[in-house]
N, C-alpha and C positions, 0 to 999 in steps of 0.2 A: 305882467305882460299880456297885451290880447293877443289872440290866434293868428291875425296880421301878422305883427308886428315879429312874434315868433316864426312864423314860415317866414317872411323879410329878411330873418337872421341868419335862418339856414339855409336857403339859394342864395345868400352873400359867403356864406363860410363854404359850401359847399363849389363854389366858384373860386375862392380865393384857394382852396385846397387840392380842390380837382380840376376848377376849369381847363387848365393847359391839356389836360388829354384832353378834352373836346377839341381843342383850337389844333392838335398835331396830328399828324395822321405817320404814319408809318411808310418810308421808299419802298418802292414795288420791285423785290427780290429780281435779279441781273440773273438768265438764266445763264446755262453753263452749253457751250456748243453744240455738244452731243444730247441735250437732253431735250423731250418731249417740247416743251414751249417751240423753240427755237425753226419756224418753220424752212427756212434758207439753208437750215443745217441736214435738214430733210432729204432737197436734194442733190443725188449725187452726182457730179458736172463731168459731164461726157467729155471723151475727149475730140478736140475737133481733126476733122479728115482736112485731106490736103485741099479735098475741091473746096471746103469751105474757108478757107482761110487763104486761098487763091481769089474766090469771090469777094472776101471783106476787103481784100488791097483793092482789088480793082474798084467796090465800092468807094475807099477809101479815095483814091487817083480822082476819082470822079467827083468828090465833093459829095456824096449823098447821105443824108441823113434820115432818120423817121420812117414814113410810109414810101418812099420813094427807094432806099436803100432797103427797107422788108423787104417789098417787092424784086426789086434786082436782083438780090441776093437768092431768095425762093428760084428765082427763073435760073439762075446762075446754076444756081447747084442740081435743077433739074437736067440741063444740058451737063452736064457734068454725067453726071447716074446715068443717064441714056449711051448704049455700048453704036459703037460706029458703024 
């Protein structure tokens, strides 16, 4: 056998024995709630006050959505916080 023909033999055997690890990769580990990865999990969700959950109906009554509803709602709640 020439030197060819030999390396030829073994990137074929070494393909037919090992390729499949090449071609597979491994699923990327599902963190667990509480731990590090999981940024959502981070933080911890306030509870909402009355003025603001008075302000999302009235959003809501209104049809507004997106930057139109930010807005309302921001102004909402700031008449809210302001004492009489």
């Amino acid at each position: 056998m020439t030197l060819s023909s030999r390396f030829i033999a073994i990137v074929a055997a070494s393909l037919l024995l090992g390729g499949t690890a090449f071609a597979q990769t491994t699923a990327p580990a599902t963190s667990a709630p509480g731990s590090a990865m999981a940024p959502a999990a981070k933080k911890a969700q306030k509870p909402h006050t009355a003025a603001s959950l008075e302000c999302s109906k009235e959003a809501d009554a209104k049809g507004l959505h997106g930057k139109e509803r930010k807005k309302f709602r921001s102004e909402c709640k700031a008449k809210a916080a302001k004492p009489n």
